[in-house]
Steps between C-alpha positions, in 0.01 A plus 500: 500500500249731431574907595277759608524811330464905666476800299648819619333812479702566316434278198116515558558845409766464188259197360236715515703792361592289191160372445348863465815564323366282238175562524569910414720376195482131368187269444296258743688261332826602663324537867403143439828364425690717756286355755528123408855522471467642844305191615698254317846611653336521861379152440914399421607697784261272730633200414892601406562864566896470435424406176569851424820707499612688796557896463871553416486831774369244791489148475192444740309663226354365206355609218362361210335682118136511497504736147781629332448830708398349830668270722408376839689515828480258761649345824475155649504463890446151628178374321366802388574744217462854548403698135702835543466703184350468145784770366450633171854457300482828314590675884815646611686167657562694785160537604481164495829453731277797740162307476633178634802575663358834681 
């Protein structure tokens, strides 16, 4: 079965964030790989998106490292998964809790 996949405003916004992130302070280099590990994990999540572990403060919610300091949160509903957030790990965990809990 093959899943669609929906990004939030959310995480259109926090990818971007983290790419211009990068792009103030690291190399090309690191844009490059950020963004093909971005496409190579959405290209998992089509095909088996529970491959991944659920969030241990909601189980609908999983999540799964992109970089050591990024890590990407995402629901599945039916046949489509919905991209939530591209958090950076360096935050305050409770931002995270208020970002996708509300």
């Amino acid at each position: 079965m093959s899943y669609n996949t929906v990004a939030s405003s959310l995480a259109n916004t926090s990818y971007l964030n983290n790419i211009e992130y990068l792009d103030l302070y690291w190399s090309e280099k690191e844009i490059v790989r950020f963004i093909k590990k971005t496409e190579a994990i959405i290209s998992v999540l089509k095909e088996a998106p529970k491959t991944f572990k659920t969030w241990h403060v909601d189980t609908t919610i999983h999540c799964i490292e992109i970089e050591k300091q990024i890590t990407l949160y995402y629901e599945i509903q039916e046949n489509t998964v919905y991209l939530l957030l591209f958090f950076t790990n360096h935050q305050n965990p409770e931002k995270l809790q208020e970002l996708l809990l509300g």
